[in-house]
N, C-alpha and C positions, 0 to 999 in steps of 0.2 A: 262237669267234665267237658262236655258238649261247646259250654261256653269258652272255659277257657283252650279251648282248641281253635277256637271261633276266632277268640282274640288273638293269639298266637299266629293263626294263620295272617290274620289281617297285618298284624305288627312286620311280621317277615315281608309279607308283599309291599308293604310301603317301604318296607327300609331296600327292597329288591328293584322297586321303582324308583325311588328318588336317589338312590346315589348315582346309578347311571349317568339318571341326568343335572344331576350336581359334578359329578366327571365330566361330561361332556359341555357344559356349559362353561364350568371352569377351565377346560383345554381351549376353547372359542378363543374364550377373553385372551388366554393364555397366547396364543397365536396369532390373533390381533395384536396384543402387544409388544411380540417381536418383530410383526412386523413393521407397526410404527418406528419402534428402536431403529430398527436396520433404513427404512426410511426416511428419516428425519436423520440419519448418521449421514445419509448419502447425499441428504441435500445440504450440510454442512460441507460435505468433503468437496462439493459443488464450489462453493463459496470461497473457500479455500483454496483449491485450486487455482479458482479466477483471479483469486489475490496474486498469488503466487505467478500467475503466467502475466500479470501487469507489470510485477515488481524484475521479474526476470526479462523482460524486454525493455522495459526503461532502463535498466544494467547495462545491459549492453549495448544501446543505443548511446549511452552517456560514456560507453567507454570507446567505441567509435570516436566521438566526438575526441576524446585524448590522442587518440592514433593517427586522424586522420589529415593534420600536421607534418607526419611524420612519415607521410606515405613512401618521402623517397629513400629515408632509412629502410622499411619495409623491404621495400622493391630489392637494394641494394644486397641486403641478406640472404646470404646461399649455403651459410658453414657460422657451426661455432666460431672458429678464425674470425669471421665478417662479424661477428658481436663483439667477439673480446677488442675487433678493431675502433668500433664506434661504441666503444663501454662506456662513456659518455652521454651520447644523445641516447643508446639505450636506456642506460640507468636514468635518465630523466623520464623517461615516457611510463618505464613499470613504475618507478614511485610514486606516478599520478597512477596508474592503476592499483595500486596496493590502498593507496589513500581511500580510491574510492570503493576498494573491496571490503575496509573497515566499515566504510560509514554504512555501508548495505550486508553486514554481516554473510559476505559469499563465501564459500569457500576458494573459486579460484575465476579468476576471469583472464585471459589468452588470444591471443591472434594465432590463425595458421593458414598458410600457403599450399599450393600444390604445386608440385616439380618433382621432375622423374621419376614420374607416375607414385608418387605415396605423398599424405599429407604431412608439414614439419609444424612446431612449433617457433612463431618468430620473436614475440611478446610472451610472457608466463609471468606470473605474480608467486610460483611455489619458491618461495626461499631457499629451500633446500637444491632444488635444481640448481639455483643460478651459482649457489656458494659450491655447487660439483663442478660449473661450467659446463653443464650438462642439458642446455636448452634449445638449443636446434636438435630436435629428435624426432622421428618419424610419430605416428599418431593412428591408430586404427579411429576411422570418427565414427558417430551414431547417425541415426538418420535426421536428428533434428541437425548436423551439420551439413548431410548432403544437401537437404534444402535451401540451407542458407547460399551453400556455395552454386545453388542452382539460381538465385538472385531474391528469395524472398527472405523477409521476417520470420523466423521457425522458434518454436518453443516446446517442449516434450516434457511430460510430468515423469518423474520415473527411467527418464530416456537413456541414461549412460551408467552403465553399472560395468567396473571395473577392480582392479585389485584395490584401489584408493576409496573405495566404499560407492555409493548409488549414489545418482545425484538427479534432482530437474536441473533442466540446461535451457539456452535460450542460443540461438545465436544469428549474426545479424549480417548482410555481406558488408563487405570493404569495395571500395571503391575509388580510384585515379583516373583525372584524367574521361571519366565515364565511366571506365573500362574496371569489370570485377577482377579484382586483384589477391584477393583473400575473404576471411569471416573473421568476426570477434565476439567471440563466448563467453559467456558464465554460467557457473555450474553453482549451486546452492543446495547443502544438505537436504534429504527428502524426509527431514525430521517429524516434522508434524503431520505430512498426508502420509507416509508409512504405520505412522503413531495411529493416527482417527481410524486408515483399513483395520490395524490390527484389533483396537478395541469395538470395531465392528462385529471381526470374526471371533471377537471374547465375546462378546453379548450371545450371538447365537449359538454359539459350543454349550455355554455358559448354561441357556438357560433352556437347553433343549436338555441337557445331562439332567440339570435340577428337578426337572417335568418328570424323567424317567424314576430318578429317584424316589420321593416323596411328592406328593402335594405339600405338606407340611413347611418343609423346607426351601421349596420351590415359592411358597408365598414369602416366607424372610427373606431370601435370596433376591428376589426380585423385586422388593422392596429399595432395598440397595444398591442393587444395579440403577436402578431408573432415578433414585439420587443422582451415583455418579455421575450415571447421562444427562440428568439437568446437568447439573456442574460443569460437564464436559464442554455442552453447546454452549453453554453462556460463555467457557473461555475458548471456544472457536470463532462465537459471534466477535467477542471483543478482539480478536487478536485481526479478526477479518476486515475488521472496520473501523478503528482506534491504534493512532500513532502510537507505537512501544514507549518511546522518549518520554512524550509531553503528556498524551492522555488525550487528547483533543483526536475529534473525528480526522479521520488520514482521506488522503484524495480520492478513494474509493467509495468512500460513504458520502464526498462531498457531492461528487458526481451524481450517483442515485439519488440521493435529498433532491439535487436541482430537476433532475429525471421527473421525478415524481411531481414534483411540483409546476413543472411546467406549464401542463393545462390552468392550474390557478394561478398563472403569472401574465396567462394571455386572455383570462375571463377577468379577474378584477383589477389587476394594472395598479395594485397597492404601490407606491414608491418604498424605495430601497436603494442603498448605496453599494456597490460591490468594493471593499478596498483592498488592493493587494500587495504583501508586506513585505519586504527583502531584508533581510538584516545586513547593515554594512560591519565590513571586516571580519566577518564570524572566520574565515576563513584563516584571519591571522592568529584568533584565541586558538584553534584544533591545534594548529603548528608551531603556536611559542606554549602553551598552559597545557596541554593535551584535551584527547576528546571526552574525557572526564569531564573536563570545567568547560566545553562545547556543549554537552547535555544540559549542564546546569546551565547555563546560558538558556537554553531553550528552553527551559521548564519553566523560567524566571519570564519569559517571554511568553510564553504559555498564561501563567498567570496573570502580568498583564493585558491582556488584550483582550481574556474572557472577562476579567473584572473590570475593564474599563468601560465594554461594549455591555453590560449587564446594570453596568449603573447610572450610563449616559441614556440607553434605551429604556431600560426598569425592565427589573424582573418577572415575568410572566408576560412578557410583550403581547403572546399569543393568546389573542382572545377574542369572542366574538362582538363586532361592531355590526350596528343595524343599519343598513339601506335597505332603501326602498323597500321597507317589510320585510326582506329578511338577511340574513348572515351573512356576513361576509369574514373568513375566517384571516387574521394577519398572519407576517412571518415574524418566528422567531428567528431574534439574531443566532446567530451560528458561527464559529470559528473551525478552523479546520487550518490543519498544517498538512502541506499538498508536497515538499520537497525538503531537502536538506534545511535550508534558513530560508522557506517559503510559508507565508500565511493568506490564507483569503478570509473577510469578514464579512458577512452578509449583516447590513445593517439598517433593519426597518424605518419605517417612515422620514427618512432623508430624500428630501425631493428635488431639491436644487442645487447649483454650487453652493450657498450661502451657508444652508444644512452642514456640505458636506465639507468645508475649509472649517467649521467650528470641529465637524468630530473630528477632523487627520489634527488641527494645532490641538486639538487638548488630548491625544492620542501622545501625541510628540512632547507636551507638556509632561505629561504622565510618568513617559519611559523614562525622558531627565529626574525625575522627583523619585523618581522608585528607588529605594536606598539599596536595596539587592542587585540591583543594576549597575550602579554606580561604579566599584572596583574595574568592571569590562569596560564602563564608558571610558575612565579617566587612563587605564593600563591601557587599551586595545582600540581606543576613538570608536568602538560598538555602536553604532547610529541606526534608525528606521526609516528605509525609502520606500514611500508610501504611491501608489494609483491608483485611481479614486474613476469608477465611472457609474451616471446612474441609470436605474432603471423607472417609469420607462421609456423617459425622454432622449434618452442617448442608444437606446437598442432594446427588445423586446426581448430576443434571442439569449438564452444567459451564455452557448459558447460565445457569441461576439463581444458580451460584455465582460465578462472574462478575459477575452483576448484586449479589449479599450482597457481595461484596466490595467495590463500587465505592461501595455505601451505605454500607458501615463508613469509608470511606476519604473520604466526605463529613463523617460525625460529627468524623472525626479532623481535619479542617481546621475545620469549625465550632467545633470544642473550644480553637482558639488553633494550629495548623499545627505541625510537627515533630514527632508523635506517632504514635501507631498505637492503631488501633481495633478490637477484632474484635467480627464479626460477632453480634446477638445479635434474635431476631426484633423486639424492641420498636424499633428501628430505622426497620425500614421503615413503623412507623405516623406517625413524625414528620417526614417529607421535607416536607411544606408545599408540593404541588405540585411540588418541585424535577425538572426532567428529569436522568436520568443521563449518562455522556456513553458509556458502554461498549453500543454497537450495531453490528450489522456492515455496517451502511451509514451509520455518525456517527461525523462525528472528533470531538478532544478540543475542549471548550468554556469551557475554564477559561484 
């Protein structure tokens, strides 16, 4: 009897001791793990964001560039009456805004002015307004406007929430003559970073409730969740860093690659060609075929130029080569689409002109032979004007090389389109003013 009291007691204390700390070692983990959740949610919504505040000022900077033609329409503008009078050079200038609000999926991009003491709308892209003639109307603005209208670049996540639903805005001043005259905005659904806070604050409701409830269930539950949240980041990283259209790295991830890689561009000086792609005429497929068959277009372009530069270079370019005893690590090619019918290729071991006229003509070769191409070339004269600059004979620097490329890649469209130009410095003394369109806060302008 003795004994089994003995055991008894012993059995109870162990089981009195280790759950405790099987509870509490399971709550640790437990707690650690939400808060990685919630941290790594945030350093997505990081990334996101930044995407998002890039894409929302090259918007509007790009729609600037539509208005600012048109400034003395602008000025002239005081009353409905003054629209319905020049319903002409109006309705020319929103069409290029509405065109360019598709191609960047905005919801609304706008000019507004100040006068008698409230702001009006002079430009609007809402169709409905303009079919009321109901577009010069007063505006209560956000703060990402007053800034603008105080003379800087503004962007605000979250910043205008109205009866028309929330929006991130961006907006940018106007300018005549020197003198600030107005801003011009866009406002882009807060789809996705409204989405990632929410399912932030579902994770932690979520799994703090499960905790209270059961251990049990709190181990399935969160199982699942932390699924979902892989799942989730992978499609935050990709939407953050990968062009929707084509699939190819977007100018966001081109930037950081080159970022990154800098210090190994100024320690082993591997050559490399930078070429930069323009597509001619894309502009006329959007407006006679729709932007349907512009997508396709790009994908088809997409495809060529990852497959061309994979098979001209070889597959796994990256690898390690020995000097002087040790590594020296190469680049791999890279493709990336930076703008509307914009491409840059980074393309290894091309060191000279000689290298680099073989890859633009068999580039140019390529795109004629490509039978999916062909309908755009022969309907639409669809062409590739090509600028060619290398590394690291021609600049060290990849913004300069960048910018040498995108000036060769001008000559090559001024010289009659479907060519290639490399870089050569007399170039850049005859731009004639021209602005370039490769900036990390400018989309493409052509």
């Amino acid at each position: 009897m003795a004994d089994r009291k003995s055991n008894a007691r012993g059995t109870w204390l162990t089981q009195s001791t280790v759950l405790p700390i099987v509870s509490v070692l399971f709550t640790i983990v437990l707690v650690a793990t939400i808060a990685l959740t919630l941290r790594n949610n945030q350093q997505l919504e990081d990334i996101l964001a930044e995407s998002v505040r890039s894409e929302l000022v090259s918007t509007s900077i790009a729609a600037r560039d539509i208005i600012e033609p048109y400034a003395e329409l602008f000025l002239k503008i005081h009353s409905q009456e003054d629209i319905e009078a020049n319903a002409q050079e109006w309705n020319e200038v929103t069409e290029k805004l509405r065109v360019l609000r598709e191609e960047v999926n905005a919801e609304y991009i706008y000019a507004l002015k100040y006068e008698d003491g409230a702001y009006w709308f002079v430009f609007d892209t809402d169709e409905e307004a303009a079919l009321n003639h109901d577009i010069y109307t007063p505006y209560e603005i956000a703060p990402v406007h007053e800034e603008a209208f105080s003379g800087i670049n503004a962007v605000g996540l979250l910043n205008v929430t109205d009866e028309w639903g929330s929006y991130n805005t961006s907006a940018v001043p106007l300018y005549y003559n020197e003198k600030l005259i107005g801003i011009v905005s866009t406002d882009i659904a807060d789809t996705y970073i409204t989405r990632s806070q929410a399912t932030s604050r579902f994770y932690a409701i979520a799994l703090i409730t499960v905790m209270v409830l059961s251990m049990g269930m709190l181990l399935g539950s969160l199982a699942v969740m932390l699924r979902r949240n892989a799942r989730m980041q992978a499609h935050l990283f990709e939407i953050a860093n990968n062009d929707a259209i084509t699939g190819l790295p977007n100018r966001r991830y081109l930037f950081n690659y080159l970022e990154e890689k800098r210090a190994q561009f100024e320690r082993d000086r591997a050559p490399f060609a930078l070429v930069f792609i323009d597509l001619d005429n894309f502009k006329t497929v959007n407006d006679s075929a729709g932007h349907s068959a512009g997508d396709e277009l790009l994908r088809e372009i997409a495809r060529l130029l990852s497959t061309y530069s994979d098979t001209v270079t070889g597959e796994g370019t990256a690898h390690a080569a020995k000097r002087d005893g040790g590594e020296k690590q190469c680049l791999e090619p890279l493709t990336a689409r930076i703008g509307g019918d914009e491409f840059l290729q980074l393309v290894p071991d091309v060191s000279d002109a000689q290298g680099a006229s073989l890859y633009a003509e068999g580039l140019l070769a390529a795109f004629k032979n490509q039978e999916e191409l062909k309908p755009f070339i022969e309907d639409f004269a669809v062409g590739l004007s090509l600028g060619v600059a290398l590394f690291p004979s021609q600049a060290i620097d990849y913004d300069e090389l960048i910018r040498y490329a995108d000036i060769a890649m001008y000559h090559s469209k001024s010289a009659g389109k479907h060519r290639f130009a490399l870089y050569d410095p007399t170039m850049s003394a005859n731009l004639d003013g021209i602005e370039l369109s490769v900036r990390r806060n400018t989309p493409n302008r052509r």
